[in-house]
N, C-alpha and C positions, 0 to 999 in steps of 0.2 A: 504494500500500500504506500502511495506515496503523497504527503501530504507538502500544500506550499503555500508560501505567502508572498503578495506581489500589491506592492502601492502603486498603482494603476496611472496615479498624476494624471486621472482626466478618463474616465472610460470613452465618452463620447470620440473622444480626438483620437485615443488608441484603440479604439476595438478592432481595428482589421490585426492590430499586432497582439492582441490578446488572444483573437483569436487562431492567430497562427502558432500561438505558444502551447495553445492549449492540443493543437491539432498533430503537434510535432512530441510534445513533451508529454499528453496523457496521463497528466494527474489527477487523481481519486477525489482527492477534495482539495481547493484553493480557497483562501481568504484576500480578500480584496480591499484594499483600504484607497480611499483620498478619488471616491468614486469623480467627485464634482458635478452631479446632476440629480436634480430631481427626480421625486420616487417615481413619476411616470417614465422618466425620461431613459429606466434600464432597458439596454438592450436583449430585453428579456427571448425575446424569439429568435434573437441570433443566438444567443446562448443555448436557449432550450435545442435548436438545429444544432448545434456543434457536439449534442449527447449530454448535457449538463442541463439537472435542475437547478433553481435559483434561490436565494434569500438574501434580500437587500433590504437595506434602511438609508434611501438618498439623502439628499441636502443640497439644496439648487448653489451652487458656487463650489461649496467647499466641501470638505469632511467626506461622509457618505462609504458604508464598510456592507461588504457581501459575503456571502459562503456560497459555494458552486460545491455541485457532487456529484460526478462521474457518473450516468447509468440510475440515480435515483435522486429521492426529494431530501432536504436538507429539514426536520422536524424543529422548527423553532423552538427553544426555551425563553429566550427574553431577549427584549430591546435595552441597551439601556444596562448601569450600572444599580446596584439597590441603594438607595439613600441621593440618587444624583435623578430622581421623576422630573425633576424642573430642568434638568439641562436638554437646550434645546441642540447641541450641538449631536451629532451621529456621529459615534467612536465605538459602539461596542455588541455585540451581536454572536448571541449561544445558539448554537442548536444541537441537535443529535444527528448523527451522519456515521451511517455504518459501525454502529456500536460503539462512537466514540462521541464525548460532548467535545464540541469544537467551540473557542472562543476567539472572536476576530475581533479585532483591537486596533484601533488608531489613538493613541497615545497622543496628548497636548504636546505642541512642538513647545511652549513655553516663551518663546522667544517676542521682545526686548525683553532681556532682565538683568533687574530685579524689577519688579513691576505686575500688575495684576494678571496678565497672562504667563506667568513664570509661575504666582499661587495660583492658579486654574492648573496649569501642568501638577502640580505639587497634591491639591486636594483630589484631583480625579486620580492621582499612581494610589494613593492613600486608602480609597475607595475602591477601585481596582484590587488591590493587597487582600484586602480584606475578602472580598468576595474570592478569589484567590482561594484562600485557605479555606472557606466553603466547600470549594470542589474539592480540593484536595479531600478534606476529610469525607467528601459523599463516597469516598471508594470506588468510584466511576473511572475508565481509562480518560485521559482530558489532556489535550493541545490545547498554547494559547499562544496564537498566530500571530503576528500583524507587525506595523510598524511602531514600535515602542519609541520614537526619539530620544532612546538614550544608547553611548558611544559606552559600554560597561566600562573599559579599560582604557588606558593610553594605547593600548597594544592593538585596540580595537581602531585606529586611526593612524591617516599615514603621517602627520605631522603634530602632535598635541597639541603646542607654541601655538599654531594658526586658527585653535579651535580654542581656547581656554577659557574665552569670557562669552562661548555659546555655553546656551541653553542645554543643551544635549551634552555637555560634559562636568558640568557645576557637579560639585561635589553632594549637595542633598537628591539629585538624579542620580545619582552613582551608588548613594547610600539606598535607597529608593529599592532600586533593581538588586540592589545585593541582599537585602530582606526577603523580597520576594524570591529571591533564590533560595533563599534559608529555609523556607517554607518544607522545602524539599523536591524543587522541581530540577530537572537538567536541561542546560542552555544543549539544545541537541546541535548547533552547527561546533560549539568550541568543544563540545566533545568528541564530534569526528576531528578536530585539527585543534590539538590543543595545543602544540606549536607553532603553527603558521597562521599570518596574517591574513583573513578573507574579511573581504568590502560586499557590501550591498545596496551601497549607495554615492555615487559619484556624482557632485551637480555641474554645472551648465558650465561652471565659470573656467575658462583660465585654462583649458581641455584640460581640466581634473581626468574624467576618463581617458582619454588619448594615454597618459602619463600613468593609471590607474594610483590616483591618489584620492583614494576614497575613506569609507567611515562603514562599520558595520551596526545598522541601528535595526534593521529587521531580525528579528528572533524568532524560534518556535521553542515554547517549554514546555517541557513532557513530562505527564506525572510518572513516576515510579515503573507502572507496570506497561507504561508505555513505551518507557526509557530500557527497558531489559530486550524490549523487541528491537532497539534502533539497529540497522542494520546502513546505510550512510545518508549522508547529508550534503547538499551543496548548493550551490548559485550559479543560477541557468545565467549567465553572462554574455553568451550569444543576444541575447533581448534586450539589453542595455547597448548594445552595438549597433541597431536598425537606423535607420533615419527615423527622425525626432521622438526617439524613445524615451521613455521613461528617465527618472533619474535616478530609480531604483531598477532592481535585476530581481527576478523569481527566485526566494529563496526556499529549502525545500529538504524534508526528511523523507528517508525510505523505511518504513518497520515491517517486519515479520507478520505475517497472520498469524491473530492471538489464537 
């Protein structure tokens, strides 16, 4: 089974490359963040032709997270964080998909900070956390997919120095993500490669990509009995290479049938 997570930067403007990715690469289930359209506006019937059921939660401009599933339908559990009913903003999206609850996550970029959208990043990880160890204790198998904007390590970046007073590297983010590691989930890309350097996101500027001077902020966290089946992990990098791609790459675990 192969599960993957890909911040789309716009499904409308990339679905022909979404869907070539989907067509070459044949992933079981994908999480979809930073859709940028409206709930009508998913390309639901291209989708559903490509062999994938759908569940989406849009947001006209911005935000907007989906679960796609290989061959069936994606069983909702919930929109939305518990305790965050008032936030209008679409980051977060459960379902059940082939025996597994799947959580798709677009994480506050936080950025300018220090400043109120830095505590929005801060209250929604916090609230996240929490629900978090929820699952964990339901004893249920559980991914949580998505783009997290946080850079866990220095190691996780090709230059520190150039990123130090982003949002994605502040120390209460870093503290953030290593809690919820504590929880007891496994970052399943740094545990295929817990020596070498992988990016999942290189932006626009300065051919960051051309030089491959990126940041790895996409993750997938595996609960326990998830993490015994990982068999590998990687980033579809071909897709970040297309004309006007994304500025993220499909990132992506392989596990065993339980």
């Amino acid at each position: 089974m192969k599960i993957a997570t890909f911040n789309i930067n716009g499904i409308r403007a990339r679905q022909d490359a979404l869907l070539a990715w989907l067509d070459k690469e044949a992933p079981d289930i994908v999480c979809l963040q930073e859709l940028k359209a409206g709930q009508e506006a998913f390309p639901q019937q291209a989708i559903e032709a490509a062999g994938y059921g759908a569940l989406w939660q849009g947001e006209a401009r911005w935000n907007g997270v989906a679960i796609l599933a290989r061959g069936s339908e994606p069983l909702e559990i919930r929109r939305g964080l518990p305790g965050l009913e008032d936030d209008t903003q679409s980051r977060y999206l459960e379902a059940a998909v082939q025996g597994i609850v799947v959580g798709c996550l677009y994480l506050p970029n936080g950025n300018p900070q220090p400043g109120p959208k830095f505590d929005y990043k801060l209250r929604w990880f916090e609230h996240f956390i929490r629900h978090a160890q929820g699952l964990l204790d339901s004893g249920h198998p559980v991914v949580l997919a998505g783009d997290y904007n946080v850079v866990p390590t220095d190691f996780d970046v090709y230059n520190p120095a150039s990123w130090r007073k982003d949002a994605l590297l502040q120390p209460e983010s870093r503290e953030a993500f290593q809690r919820l590691l504590g929880q007891g989930w496994t970052d399943a890309l740094r545990a295929r490669f817990p020596e070498e350097q992988v990016f999942t996101f290189w932006d626009y500027f300065r051919q960051h990509w051309q030089h491959d001077k990126g940041l790895r902020i996409d993750h997938l966290l595996l609960s326990q009995d998830l993490a015994s089946r990982l068999q590998d992990a990687g980033v579809d990098r071909w897709v970040r290479d297309q004309p006007h791609a994304s500025d993220h790459a499909p990132t992506w675990v392989r596990l065993r049938q339980g």
